[in-house]
C-alpha positions in Angstrom: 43.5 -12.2 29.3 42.4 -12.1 32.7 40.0 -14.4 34.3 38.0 -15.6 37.0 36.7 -18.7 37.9 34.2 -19.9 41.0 35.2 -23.4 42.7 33.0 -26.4 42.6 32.8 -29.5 45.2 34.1 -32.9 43.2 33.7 -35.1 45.8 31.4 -38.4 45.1 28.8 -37.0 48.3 28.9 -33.6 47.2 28.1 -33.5 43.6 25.6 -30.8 43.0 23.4 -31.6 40.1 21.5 -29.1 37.8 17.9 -29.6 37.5 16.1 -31.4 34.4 13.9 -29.6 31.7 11.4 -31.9 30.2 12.8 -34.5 27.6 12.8 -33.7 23.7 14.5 -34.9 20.8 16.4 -35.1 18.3 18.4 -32.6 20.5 18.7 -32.4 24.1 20.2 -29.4 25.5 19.9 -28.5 28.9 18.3 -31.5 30.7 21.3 -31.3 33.1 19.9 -30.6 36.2 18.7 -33.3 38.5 18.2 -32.9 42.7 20.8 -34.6 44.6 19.4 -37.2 47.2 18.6 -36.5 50.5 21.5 -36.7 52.7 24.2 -35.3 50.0 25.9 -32.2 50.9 26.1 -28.9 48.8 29.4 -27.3 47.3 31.0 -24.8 50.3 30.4 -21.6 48.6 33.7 -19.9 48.2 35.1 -16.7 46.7 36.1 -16.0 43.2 39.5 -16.6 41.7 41.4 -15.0 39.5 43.5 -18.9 37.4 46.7 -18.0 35.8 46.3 -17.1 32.2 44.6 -20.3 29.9 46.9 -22.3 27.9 47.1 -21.5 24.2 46.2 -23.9 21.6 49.5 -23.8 19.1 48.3 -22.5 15.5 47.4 -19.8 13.5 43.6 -21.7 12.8 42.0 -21.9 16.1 39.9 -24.7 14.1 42.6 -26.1 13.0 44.7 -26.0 16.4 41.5 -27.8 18.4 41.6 -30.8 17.9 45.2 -31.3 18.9 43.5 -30.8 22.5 41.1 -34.2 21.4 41.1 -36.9 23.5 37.8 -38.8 24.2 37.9 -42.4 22.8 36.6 -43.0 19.0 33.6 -44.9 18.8 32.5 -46.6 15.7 28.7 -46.9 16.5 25.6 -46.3 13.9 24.8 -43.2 16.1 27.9 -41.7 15.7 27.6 -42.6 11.8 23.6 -41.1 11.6 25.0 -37.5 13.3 27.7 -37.6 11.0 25.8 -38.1 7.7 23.1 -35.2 9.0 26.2 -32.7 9.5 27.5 -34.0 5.9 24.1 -33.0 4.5 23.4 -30.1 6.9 26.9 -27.5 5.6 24.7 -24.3 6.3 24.5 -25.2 9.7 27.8 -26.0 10.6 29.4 -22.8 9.1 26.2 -21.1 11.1 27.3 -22.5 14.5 31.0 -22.0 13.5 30.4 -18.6 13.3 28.7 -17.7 16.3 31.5 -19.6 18.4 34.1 -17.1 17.1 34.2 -14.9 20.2 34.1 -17.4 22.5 35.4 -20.7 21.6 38.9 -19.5 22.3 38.3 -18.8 26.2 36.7 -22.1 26.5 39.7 -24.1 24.6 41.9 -21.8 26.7 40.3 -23.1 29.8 40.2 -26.9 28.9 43.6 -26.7 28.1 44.4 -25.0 31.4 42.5 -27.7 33.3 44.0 -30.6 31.1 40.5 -31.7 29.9 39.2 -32.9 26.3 39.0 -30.2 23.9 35.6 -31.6 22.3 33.8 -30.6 25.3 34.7 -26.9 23.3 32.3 -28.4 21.0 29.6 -29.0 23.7 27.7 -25.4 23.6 27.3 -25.8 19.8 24.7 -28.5 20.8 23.8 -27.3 23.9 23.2 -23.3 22.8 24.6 -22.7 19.2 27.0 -20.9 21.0 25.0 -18.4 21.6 25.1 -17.1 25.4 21.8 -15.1 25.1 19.5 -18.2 23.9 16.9 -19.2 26.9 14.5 -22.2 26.6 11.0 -22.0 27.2 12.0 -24.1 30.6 13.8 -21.5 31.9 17.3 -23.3 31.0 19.6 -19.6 29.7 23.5 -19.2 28.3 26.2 -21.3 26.5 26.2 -23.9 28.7 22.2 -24.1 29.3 21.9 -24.0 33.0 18.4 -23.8 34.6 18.1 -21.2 37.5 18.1 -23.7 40.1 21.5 -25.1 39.1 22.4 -21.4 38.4 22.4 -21.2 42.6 23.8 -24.5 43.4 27.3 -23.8 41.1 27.3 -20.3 42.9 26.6 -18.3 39.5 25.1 -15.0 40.2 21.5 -14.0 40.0 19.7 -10.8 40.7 17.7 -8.3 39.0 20.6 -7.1 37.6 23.1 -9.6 36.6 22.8 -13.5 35.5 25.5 -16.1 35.8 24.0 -18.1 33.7 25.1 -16.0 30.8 27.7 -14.9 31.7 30.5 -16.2 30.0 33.5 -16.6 32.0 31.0 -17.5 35.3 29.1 -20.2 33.1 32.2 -21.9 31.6 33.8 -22.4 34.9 30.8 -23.5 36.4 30.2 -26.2 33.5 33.5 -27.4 33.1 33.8 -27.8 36.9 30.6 -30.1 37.1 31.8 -31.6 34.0 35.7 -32.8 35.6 33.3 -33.5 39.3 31.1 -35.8 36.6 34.0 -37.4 35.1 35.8 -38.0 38.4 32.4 -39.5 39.9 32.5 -41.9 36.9 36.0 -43.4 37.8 37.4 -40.7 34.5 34.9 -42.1 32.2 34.3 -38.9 30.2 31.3 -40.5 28.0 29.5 -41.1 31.1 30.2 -37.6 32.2 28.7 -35.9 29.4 25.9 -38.3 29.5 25.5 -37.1 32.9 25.8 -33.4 32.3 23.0 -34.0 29.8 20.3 -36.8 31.8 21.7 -36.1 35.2 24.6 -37.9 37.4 21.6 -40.0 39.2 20.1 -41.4 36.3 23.6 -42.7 34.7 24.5 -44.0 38.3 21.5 -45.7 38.1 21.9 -47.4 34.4 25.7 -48.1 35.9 24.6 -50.1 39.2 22.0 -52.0 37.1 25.0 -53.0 34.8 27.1 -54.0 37.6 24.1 -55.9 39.3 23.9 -58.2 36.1 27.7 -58.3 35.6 27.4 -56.6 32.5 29.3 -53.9 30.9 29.2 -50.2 31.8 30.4 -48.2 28.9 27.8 -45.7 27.8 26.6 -47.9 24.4 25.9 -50.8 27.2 23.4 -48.3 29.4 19.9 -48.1 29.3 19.7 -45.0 28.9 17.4 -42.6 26.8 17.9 -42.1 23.4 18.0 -38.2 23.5 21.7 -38.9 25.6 22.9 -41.0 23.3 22.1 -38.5 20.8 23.6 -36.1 22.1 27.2 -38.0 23.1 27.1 -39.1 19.8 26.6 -35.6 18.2 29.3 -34.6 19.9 31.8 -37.0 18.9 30.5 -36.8 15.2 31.0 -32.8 15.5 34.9 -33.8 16.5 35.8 -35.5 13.6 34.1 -32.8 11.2 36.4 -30.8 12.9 39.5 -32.9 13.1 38.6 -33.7 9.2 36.2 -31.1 7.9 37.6 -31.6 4.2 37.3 -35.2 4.0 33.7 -34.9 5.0 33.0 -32.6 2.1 32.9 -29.7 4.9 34.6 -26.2 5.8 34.7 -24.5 8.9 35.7 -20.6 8.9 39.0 -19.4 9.6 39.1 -18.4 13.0 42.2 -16.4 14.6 43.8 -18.3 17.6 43.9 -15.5 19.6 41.9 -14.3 22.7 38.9 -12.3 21.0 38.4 -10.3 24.8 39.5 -9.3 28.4 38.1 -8.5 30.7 38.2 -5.3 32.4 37.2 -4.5 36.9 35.3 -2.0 37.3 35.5 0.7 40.6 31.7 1.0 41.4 28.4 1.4 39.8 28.6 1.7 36.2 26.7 2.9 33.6 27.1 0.6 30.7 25.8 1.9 27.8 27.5 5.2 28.6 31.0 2.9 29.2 30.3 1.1 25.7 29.7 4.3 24.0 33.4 5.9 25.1 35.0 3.5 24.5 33.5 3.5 21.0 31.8 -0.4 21.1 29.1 -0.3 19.2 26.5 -1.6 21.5 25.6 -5.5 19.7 29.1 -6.1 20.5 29.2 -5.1 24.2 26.1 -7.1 24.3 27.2 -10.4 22.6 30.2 -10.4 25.4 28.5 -9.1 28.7 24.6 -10.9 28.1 25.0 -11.9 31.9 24.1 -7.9 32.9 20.5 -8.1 32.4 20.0 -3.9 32.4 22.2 -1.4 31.0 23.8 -0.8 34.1 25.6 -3.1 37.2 23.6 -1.8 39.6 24.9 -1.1 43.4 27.7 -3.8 43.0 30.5 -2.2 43.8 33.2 -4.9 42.4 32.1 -6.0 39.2 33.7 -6.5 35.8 33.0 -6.5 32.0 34.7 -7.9 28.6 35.6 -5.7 26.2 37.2 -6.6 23.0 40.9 -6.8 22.8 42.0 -4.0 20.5 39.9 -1.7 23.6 41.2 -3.5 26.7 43.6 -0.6 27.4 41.5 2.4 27.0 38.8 0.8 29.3 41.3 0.4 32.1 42.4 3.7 31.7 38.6 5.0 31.6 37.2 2.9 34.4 40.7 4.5 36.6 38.7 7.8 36.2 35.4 7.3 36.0 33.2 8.4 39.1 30.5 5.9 39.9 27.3 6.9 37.9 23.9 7.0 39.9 22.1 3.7 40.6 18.7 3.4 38.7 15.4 3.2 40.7 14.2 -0.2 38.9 10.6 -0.9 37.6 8.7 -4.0 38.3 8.2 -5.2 35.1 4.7 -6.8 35.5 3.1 -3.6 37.1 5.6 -0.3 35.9 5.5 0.5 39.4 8.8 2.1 41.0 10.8 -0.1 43.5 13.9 0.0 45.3 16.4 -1.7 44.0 19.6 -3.2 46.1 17.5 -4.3 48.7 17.9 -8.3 49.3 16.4 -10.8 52.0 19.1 -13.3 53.4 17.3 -17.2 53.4 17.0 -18.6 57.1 16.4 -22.2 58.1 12.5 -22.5 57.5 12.1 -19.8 55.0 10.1 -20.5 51.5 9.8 -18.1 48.7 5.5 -17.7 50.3 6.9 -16.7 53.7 9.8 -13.7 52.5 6.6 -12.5 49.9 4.1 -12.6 53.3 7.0 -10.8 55.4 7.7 -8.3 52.8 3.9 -7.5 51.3 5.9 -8.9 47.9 3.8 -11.4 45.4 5.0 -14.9 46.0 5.1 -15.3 41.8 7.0 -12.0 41.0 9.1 -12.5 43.3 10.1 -15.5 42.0 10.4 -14.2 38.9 12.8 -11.6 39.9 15.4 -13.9 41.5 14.8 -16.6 38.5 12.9 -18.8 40.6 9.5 -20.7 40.5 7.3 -20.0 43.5 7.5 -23.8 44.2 11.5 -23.4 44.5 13.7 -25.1 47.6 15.7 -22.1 48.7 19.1 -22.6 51.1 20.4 -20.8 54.5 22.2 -18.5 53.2 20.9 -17.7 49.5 20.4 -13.8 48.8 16.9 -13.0 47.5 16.5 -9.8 45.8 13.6 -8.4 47.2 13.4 -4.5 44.6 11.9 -5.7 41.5 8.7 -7.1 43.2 5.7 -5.0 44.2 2.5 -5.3 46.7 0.0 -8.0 45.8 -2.9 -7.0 44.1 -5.9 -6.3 46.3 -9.1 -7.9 46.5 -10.6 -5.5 44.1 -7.8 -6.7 41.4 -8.6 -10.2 41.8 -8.9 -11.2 38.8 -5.9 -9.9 37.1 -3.2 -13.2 38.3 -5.8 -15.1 36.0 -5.4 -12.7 33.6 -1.5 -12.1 33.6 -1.3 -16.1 33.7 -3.2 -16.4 30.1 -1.1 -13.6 28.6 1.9 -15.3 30.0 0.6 -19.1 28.5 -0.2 -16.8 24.9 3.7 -15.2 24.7 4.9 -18.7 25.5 3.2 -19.7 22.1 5.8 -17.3 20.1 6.9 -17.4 16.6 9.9 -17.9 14.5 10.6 -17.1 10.8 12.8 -20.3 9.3 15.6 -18.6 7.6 18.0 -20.1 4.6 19.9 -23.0 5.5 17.3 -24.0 8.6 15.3 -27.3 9.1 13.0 -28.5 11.6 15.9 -30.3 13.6 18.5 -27.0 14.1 14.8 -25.0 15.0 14.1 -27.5 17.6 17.2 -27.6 18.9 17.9 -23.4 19.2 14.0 -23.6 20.9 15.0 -26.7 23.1 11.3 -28.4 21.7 11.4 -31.5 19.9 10.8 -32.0 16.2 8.0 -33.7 16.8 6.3 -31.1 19.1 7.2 -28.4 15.8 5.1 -30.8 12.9 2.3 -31.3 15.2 2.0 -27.0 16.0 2.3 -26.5 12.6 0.3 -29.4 10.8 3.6 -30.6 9.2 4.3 -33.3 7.6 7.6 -35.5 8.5 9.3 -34.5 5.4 7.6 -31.3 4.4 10.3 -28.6 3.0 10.5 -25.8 4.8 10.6 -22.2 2.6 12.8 -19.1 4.0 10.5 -16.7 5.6 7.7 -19.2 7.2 6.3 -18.6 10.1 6.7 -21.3 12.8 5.2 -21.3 16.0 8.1 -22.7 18.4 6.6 -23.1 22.1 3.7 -24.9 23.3 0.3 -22.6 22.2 -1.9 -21.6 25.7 
């Protein structure tokens, strides 16, 4: 199985940093993302490479094999103990999560292996997305690995109006497991902290870490003061790895899952019509889908080099299609917020001095759609250098039309306040955690009460109402 991989800076002055969603508990999922300070260097961007082929994990079981790869240090701590009694209690939604890993958990083994790095952190995107590349917070944090947009640029992961990094998931896993070995290195090889880090941001644990040191104290993660929704989260993780090493003992079962690459991935020769490539080749379109969420349209667009997983058993006969089929017509994309025609390809490369406001003024573009298009906020630090699609924008409204932002702004607030239907085996906790809210937020939207049961088929509201 082919892959390809984007390098990240590791150096202690150079660690790029993804940028924090608001704090929520019980489950904190893609707070990762904090600015570096002034005066510390950006990764060099560099070109994609293609790693030599992961190292297998020995086994029939994939479940079984993992934790053969396990390496972080025990820890006997209550917090530990209190993750591990909830999965005890929780099977449903183990088996749930264990399930939606099985097409990609063994890439990401693969690739820990390959890198020589603890094969629980194949366990993180079970807290971080349920191990499902398509989820996206109400923040804006999108994928496996939860990665807000602006971190989504720093690690080099593409964005446009046609393609996101972020869930992508070959792009995404390099990009996290690279920041992840840059975190642990920073933290003289403490891989606690760097999961700690990866979750409150590398500033805040170098913070807790000098205060230690100042009072000669000790500067394991337990010691820190840090916030409780980290040391949730280390702790779920190590809990989750010893369901795993022992899911039997714990009164638990995990799927059988085949230790064998579930995809590969496939170049294509120019632009490609995707639906029309899935339906040759006979994928039935949820499954092209679930492996290629990062291509946000049915089609790549005017990338000429771009590629796509297919499942194994069709690897072949996509190689042989792709040899032969002629590029397919790009799309004239439509601005979403208006329906209006655009041009599509057309980007804007970021000078010294140049802001989101300032490309929108030069190009007659609105300042908050075209934010939008790239993944942005309007208020968003751009770098020399950074491509900003400029197609799936359109003219500002007029002065006539003045009142329609206002208007678009409350219908965006309203859709913000969506709904969810609490299906068998759920409970406030997994729902916060798949909506990155906290439980707290979901009994005080609801008017519930701290233990209220929850019946199959309720309707939950699941984002902050306008």
């Amino acid at each position: 199985m082919a892959v390809c991989a984007l390098a990240l800076a590791a150096c202690s002055g150079g660690l790029v940093q993804p940028s924090r969603a608001p704090p929520r508990q019980p489950a904190p999922v893609e707070s990762h993302a904090h600015k570096p300070p002034a005066g510390h260097e950006q990764p060099p961007a560099v070109e994609p490479a293609t790693p030599p082929q992961p190292a297998a994990v020995a086994g029939d079981d994939l479940w079984q094999s993992l934790p053969a790869q396990f390496s972080l240090p025990d820890a006997a701590r209550i917090e530990v103990r209190r993750e591990l009694e909830w999965l005890e209690n929780n099977p449903k939604y183990l088996n749930k999560v264990a399930t939606s890993a099985a097409p990609y958990l063994h890439y990401v083994a693969g690739e820990l292996a390959r890198r020589g790095m603890p094969g629980e952190l194949a366990l993180l995107p079970i807290i971080e997305s349920g191990y499902n590349p398509t989820v996206k917070s109400p923040y804006g944090a999108a994928g496996l690995w939860q990665f807000m947009s602006g971190t989504s640029n720093k690690l080099g992961l593409g964005l446009s109006p046609w393609f996101d990094g972020r869930l992508d998931v070959i792009q995404s896993t390099d990009a996290a497991l690279q920041y992840l070995a840059a975190l642990q290195q920073r933290f003289d090889g403490d891989w606690l902290l760097a999961v700690a880090a990866y979750n409150a941001g590398w500033g805040t644990i170098e913070r807790a870490v000098v205060k230690q040191r100042r009072n000669s104290k000790a500067i394991d993660l337990w010691s820190l003061d840090v916030s409780r929704e980290t040391r949730e989260l280390v702790a779920r993780l190590l809990a989750l790895a010893i369901v795993v090493r022992e899911p039997a003992r714990h009164g638990l079962s995990l799927p059988a899952l085949p230790n064998a690459p579930s995809f590969e991935r496939v170049s294509l020769r120019g632009p490609t019509d995707l639906r029309a490539l899935a339906r040759e080749l006979n994928i039935d379109d949820a499954t092209f889908r679930a492996l290629n969420p990062g291509w946000r349209r049915q089609h790549t667009g005017p990338k000429v080099h771009a590629d796509v997983l297919v499942p194994v058993s069709k690897a072949a006969a996509a190689r042989q299609l792709v040899a032969r089929l002629p590029p397919s017509p790009v799309p004239t994309l439509v601005a979403e917020s208006t329906g209006k025609p655009t041009t599509s390809g057309k980007t804007h490369t970021v000078k010294a001095g140049d802001s989101l406001w300032t490309i929108a003024r030069r190009y007659h573009l609105n300042v908050d759609r075209l934010a939008a298009a790239n993944g942005l906020k309007p208020s968003s630090v751009l770098q020399p250098g950074q491509k900003i699609a400029l197609g799936a924008s359109s003219r500002p409204a007029r002065s006539a039309n003045a009142a329609k932002p206002a208007k678009a702004t409350k219908a965006a607030k309203s859709a913000r306040a969506q709904s969810y239907a609490v299906r068998e085996g759920d409970s406030l906790w997994t729902i916060a955690r798949q909506f990155k809210v906290t439980v707290k937020d979901l009994q005080r939207w609801n008017r519930l009460k701290a233990k209220q049961d929850l019946q199959p088929g309720q309707p939950l509201i699941v984002s902050p109402p306008p």
